[in-house]
N, C-alpha and C positions, 0 to 999 in steps of 0.2 A: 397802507395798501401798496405805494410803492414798495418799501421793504421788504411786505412779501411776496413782491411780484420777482423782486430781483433776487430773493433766495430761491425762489421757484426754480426761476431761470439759470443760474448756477448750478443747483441740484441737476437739473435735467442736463443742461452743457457735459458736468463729470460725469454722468449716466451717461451720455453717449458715447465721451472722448475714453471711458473704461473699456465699455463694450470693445471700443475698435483698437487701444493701444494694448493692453491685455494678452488678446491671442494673436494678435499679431505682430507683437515688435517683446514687450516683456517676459512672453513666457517661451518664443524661440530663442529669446536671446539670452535673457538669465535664466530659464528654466522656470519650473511649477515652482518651488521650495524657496528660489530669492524672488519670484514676482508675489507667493503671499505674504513673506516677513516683510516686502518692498509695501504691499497693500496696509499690513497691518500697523505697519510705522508711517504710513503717511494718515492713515483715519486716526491714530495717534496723537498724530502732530497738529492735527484742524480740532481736532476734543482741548487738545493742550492749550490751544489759540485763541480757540473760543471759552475757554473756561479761567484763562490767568491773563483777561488783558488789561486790567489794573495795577496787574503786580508782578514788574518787567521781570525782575531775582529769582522769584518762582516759576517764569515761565520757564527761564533758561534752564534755568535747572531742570525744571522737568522733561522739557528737548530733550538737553543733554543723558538724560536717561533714558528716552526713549529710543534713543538712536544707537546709543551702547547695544541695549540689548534687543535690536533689530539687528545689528553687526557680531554679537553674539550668536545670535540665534540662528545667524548665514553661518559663520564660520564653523559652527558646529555638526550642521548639515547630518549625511545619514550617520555620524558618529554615535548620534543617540543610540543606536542599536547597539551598538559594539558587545553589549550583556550578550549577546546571542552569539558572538563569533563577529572574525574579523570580516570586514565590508572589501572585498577583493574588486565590484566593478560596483559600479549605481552611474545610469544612465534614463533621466527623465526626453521620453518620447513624445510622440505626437498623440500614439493611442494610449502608453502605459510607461507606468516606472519602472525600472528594472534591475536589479540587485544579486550579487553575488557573492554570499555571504559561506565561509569559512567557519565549521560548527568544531567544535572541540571531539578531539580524535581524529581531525584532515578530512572529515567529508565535506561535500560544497552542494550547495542547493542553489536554486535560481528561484527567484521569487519577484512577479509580477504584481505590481501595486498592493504586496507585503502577501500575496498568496504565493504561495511554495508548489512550482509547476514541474520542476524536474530535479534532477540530482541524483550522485553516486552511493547511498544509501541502500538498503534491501528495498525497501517497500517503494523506493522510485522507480528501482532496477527492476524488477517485479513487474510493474505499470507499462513502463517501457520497452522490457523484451517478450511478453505475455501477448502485448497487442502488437508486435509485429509478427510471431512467429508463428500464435494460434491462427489466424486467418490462415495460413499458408500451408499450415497444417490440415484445415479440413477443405482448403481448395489449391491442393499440390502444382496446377496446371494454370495458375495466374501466370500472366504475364505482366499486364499492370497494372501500379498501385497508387493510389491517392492518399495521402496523409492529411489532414489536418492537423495542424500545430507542427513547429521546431520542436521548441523545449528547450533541451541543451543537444540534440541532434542525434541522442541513441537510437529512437527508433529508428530515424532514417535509416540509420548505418547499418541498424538491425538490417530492416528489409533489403539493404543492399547485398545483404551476407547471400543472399539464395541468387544462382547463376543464371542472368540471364533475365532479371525483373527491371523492368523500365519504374524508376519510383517518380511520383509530381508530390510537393512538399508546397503546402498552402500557409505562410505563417502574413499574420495582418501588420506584427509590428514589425519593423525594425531595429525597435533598441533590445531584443530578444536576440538578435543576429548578433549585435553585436559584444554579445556577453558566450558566444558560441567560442571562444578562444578558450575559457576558462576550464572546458568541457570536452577539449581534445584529445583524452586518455577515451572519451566515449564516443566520440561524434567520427573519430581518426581523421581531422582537418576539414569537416564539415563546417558551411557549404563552400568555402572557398577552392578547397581540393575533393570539387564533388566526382564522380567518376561521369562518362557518354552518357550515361541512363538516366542522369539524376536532373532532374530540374526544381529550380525555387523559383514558388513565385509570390512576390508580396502583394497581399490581396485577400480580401473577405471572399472567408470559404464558398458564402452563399452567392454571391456578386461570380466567382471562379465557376460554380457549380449550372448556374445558369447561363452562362454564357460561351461555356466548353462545347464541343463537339466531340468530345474525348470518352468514348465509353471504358470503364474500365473494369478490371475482371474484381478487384476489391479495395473499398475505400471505406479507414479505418478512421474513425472521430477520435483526437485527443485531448479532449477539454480539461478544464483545470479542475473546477467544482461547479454543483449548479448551485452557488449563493454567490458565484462571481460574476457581479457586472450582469452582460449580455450572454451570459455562458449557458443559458437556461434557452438560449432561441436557438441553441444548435440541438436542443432536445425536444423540438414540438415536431408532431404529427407533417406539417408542411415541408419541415429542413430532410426529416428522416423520407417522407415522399418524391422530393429531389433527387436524396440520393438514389433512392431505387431508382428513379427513372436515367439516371448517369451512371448503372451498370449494363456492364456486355452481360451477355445470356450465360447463366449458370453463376453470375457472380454473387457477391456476400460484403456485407457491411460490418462493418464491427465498432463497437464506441464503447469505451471506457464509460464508467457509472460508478460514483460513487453510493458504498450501503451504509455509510454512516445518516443517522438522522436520530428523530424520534417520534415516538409512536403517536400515531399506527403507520409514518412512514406516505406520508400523502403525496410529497412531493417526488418521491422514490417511483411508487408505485403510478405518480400518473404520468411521469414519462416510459414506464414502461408500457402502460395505457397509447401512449404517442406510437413507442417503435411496433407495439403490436397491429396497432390501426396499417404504419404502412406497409409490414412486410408478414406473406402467408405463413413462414415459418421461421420461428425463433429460438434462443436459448440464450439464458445464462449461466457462465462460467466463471466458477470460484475457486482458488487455488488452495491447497491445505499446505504449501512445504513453509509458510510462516505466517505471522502473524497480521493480515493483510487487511485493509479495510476498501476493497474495490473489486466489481465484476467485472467481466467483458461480455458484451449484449453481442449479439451475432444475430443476424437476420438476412432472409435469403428467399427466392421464392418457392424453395423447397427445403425439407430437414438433410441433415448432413450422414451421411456415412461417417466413423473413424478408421481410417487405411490404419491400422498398425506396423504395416510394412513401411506405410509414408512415411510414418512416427519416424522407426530408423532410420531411413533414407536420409529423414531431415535431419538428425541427432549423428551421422556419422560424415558434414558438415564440419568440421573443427571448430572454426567460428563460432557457430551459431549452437555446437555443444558445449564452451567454454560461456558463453553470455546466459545458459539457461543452469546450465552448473554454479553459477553465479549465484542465482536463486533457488537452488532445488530442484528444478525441474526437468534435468537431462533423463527423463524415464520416460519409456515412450508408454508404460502403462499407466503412471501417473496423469503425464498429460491428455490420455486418451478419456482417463476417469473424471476429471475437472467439472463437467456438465452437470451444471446442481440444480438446474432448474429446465426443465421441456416446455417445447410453446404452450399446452396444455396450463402447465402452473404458472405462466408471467399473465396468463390472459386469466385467470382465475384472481392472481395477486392484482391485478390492474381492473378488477370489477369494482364499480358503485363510487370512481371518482369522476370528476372530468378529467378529461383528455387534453395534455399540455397541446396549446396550437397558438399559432399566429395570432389571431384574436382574439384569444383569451387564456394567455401565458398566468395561469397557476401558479408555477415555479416557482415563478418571477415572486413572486411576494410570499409564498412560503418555504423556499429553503430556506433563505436567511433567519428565519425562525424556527426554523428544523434540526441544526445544527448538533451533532452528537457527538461521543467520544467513539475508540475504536470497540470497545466491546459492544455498542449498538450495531454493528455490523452484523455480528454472530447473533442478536434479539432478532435484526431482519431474516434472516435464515432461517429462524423457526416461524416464522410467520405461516407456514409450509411446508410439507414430510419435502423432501426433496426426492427429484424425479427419478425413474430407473437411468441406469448408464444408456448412454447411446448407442446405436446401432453402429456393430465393429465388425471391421472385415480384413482380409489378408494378414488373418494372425500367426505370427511364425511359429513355428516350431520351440515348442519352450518356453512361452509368454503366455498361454493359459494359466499355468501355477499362480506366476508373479501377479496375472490381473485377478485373481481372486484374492490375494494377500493385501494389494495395493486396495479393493474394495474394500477389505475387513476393515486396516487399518485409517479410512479415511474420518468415519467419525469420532474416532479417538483423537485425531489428528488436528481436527477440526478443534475438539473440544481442549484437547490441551492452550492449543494457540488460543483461545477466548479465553483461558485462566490464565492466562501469562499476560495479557491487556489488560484483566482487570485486578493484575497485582496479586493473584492465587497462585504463588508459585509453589506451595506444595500440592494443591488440586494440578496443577497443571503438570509436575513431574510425574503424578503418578497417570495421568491421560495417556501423556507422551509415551511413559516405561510400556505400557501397553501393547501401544502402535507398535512399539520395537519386539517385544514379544513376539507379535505377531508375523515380522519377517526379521531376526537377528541378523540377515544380511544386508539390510536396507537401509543406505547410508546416509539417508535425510534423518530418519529418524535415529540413529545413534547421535548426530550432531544436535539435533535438537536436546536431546537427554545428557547430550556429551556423554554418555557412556561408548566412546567410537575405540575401534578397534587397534589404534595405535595406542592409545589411553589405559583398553586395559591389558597390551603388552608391555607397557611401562608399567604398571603396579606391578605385575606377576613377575617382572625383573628383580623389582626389589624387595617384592615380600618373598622369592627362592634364598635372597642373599641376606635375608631373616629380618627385615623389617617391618613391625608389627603395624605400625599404621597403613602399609600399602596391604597387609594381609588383610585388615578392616575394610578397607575401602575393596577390596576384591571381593572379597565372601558379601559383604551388601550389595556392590555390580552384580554378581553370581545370581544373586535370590531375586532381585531387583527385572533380572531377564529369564526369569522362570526358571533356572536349572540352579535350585534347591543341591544337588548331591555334589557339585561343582564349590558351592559355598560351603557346604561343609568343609570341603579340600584343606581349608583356608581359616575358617573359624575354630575349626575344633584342636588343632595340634597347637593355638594362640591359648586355650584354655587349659590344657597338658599343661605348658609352661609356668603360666601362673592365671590368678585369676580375672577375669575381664568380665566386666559386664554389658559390653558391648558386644565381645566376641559372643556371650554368653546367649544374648538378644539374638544375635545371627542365627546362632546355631541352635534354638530352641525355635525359632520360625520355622529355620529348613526340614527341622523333623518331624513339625506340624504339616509341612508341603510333601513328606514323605509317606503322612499317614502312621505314625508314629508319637500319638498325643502321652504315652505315657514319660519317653523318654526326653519330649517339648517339655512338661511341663515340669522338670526335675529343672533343666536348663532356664525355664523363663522366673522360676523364682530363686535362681542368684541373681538375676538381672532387677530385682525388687528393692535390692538395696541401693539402686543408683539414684543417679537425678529423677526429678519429675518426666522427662520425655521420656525416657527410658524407660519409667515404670508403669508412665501408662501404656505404652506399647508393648511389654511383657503382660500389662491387665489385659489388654484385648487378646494376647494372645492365650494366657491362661483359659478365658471365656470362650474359645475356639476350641480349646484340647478338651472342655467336656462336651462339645456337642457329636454326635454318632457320627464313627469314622469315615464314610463317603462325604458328608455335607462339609466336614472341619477341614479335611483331607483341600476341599475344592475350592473350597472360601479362605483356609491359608494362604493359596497358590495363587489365588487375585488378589486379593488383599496385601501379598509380601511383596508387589509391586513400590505399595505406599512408604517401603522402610527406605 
């Protein structure tokens, strides 16, 4: 009895002397990463103690191993990652760990206890200049703005681009701050060289939120994901009713959302459940210029107009047209078209779940098993016809055409980007060829295709100065953007010369797109003796040149996108 009175009483002495030495003296002072290898080699060491005290030669022995590779396992620290890119900062915090890891081709990400929160990347950039510039877009007349989250400090900087905005920057950690060096190409000296307007303050957004006197005209949520941690309590019905009650009159909220998950998407849909409960009008905005897996939620106490005059205003901006050119988005009809969801359809997608809240945080226990790739994004998008465009106003003079092309072209646009996620790259070049069809001056879409316009003055250079592979790769760009008679230019004087079956293939397409199946189908059977692709793309095309001249003529001309 004594004996086990005295292991009692020991067990319980290190249960308390951990409790208190732990987060107060080992893990400010070595850090999380040497107080557990510090933890795991001394449970270690009393296993090793208690289980070789007969047999001195083996105990040491065993110490001495144990303590190797406790000192191994410090030394080594965040190296373990290095398979991912080089480890530029790691900074364990009070709230979070933080890292700054170097991906192969120089991009840099920052990633919060190993989730990935910002970074010079498309789809960060995206994230980052989307949520600062579309609020400002449908509320031209803010004056100030609240952020949630640093990052690596783009948006900040974003919002700072517009003249005249007072910004407040809420970040909780600090070891987020101090990985803000690595990120100066985006942040431009963020926050150490913030400008008069800029304030940081370190501090929980909802602790800030309730204790301001600060109304502001829009304050934009940038969470990391809702399977991170407490990231889920910045998306319940309570956080999102805060906010509306900390805007000045006429103002707008915005929060990033991620649409990755999987079905039927519960965690998705019941924080959209949340922001519907607290604000009377809402939308979701999804970008088509790449391959993006995230909307911006926008809620307000009324729906928004689009100024397309704003549009330019904002776009002629240097700054702030060079950050959205970045991503695609320097068009002011594009960004006006973005709105893929109206209050109507989030409050329809957001039926028949609960409602994330305070009391009963949903999220909390089903994102992290919701978890999707990026083409679950584009599966959530059809969960729903998507809404009409928004209501647009002060349209200039010569931007009606372009918004009806920019309409045409978005579902195509949409749809290529979802086959290029899910590794369909010939579905998705012929989506894309489409889109570009649809406006051949439109320079998102020539760069998605690469079919762009310095590209194919470079072929046309060298197939004048008679080189046949640039003449191929012309006369397929040619047919590829609808103009059939342009690719003849190109294929048919390659077949003069000698025989090709490739030119051959070209140029029995173009005269299927021309309405001309007798003289296709002379052409597509020399191209019968080629390879297998080759031949069966002359089979399809033979199979076209008998069907009656309008239907062949019409179904060539979409279909010779796919060559």
């Amino acid at each position: 009895a004594a004996a086990a009175g005295r292991l009692l009483a020991a067990n319980t002495a290190g249960a308390v002397a951990g409790a208190l030495l732990v987060p107060l003296l080992a893990v400010p002072g070595l850090g999380l990463s040497a107080s557990l290898v510090l933890e795991a080699v001394l449970l270690a060491l009393a296993g090793a103690l208690a289980g070789c005290r007969q047999r001195r030669p083996v105990r040491l022995a065993a110490l001495a191993v144990i303590v190797a590779a406790g000192l191994g396992l410090q030394a080594a620290g965040p190296r373990w990652v290095r398979h991912l890119g080089q480890v530029l900062y790691y900074h364990e915090g009070r709230q979070a760990s933080v890292a700054v890891m170097q991906l192969p081709g120089g991009l840099r990400r920052l990633y919060v206890d190993a989730v990935a929160v910002a970074g010079d990347d498309l789809a960060m950039l995206a994230d980052q200049y989307t949520l600062a510039h579309l609020p400002l877009l449908l509320h031209p007349r803010a004056r100030r703005v609240l952020t949630v989250g640093f990052g690596s400090g783009s948006t900040s900087r974003a919002l700072l681009a517009h003249p005249g905005l007072r910004v407040d920057c809420v970040e909780i950690s600090e070891a987020v701050l101090g990985a803000a060096g690595w990120f100066s190409h985006l942040n431009g000296g963020l926050p150490g060289r913030g400008p008069p307007g800029y304030r940081l303050l370190v501090q929980d957004a909802r602790t800030h939120l309730l204790g301001t006197e600060v109304r502001y005209d829009i304050i934009v949520n940038d969470c990391t994901d809702l399977a991170y941690r407490s990231d889920a309590a910045l998306y319940t019905r309570e956080f999102f009713t805060l906010v509306r009650s900390r805007l000045a009159a006429g103002g707008l909220a915005a929060a990033w959302v991620p649409l990755r998950g999987q079905e039927p998407f519960r965690s998705l849909r019941s924080v959209l459940g949340a922001f519907t409960a607290a604000f009377p009008a809402t939308s979701l905005w999804v970008f088509d210029s790449a391959p993006l897996h995230f909307g911006i939620l926008v809620g307000g106490a009324r729906p928004r107009r689009v100024s397309l005059a704003a549009a330019r205003r904002l776009l002629a901006n240097e700054q702030i047209r060079r950050q959205l050119e970045r991503v695609g988005l320097a068009d002011p009809a594009r960004l006006a078209l973005s709105r893929h969801f109206d209050d109507a359809a989030l409050r329809h997608l957001a039926a028949g779940l609960p409602v994330n809240s305070d009391d009963r945080p949903v999220v909390e226990y089903w994102a992290p098993l919701e978890e999707g790739g990026d083409e679950s994004a584009y599966r959530f998008l059809e969960l729903q016809a998507p809404s009409p465009p928004p209501a647009l106003e002060e349209i200039p003079a010569g931007l009606l055409p372009v918004l009806g092309r920019r309409a045409a072209q978005r579902p195509w646009l949409l749809a290529g980007n979802r086959a290029r996620v899910a590794g369909k790259s010939a579905r998705a070049d012929y989506f894309l060829a489409v889109a570009q069809r649809l406006d051949p001056t439109d320079p998102l879409a020539a760069r998605l295709t690469g079919l762009t316009a310095r590209r194919l003055r470079s072929w046309r250079r060298r197939a004048s100065a008679g080189d046949a592979a640039a003449s191929l790769r012309l006369a397929a760009a040619r047919l590829v953007l609808g103009r059939p008679r342009l690719s003849l230019k190109w294929s048919e004087p390659l077949l003069a010369r000698r025989p090709d079956a490739r030119a051959a293939l070209l140029a029995g397409w173009a005269r299927l797109a021309l309405g001309q199946p007798g003289r296709a189908r002379r052409l597509l059977e020399q191209a019968m003796g080629a390879g297998p692709e080759l031949q069966k793309r002359a089979r399809a095309g033979l199979v076209i040149a008998c069907l009656p001249g309008g239907v062949g003529k019409w179904l060539a001309l979409l279909t010779s996108a796919a060559l």
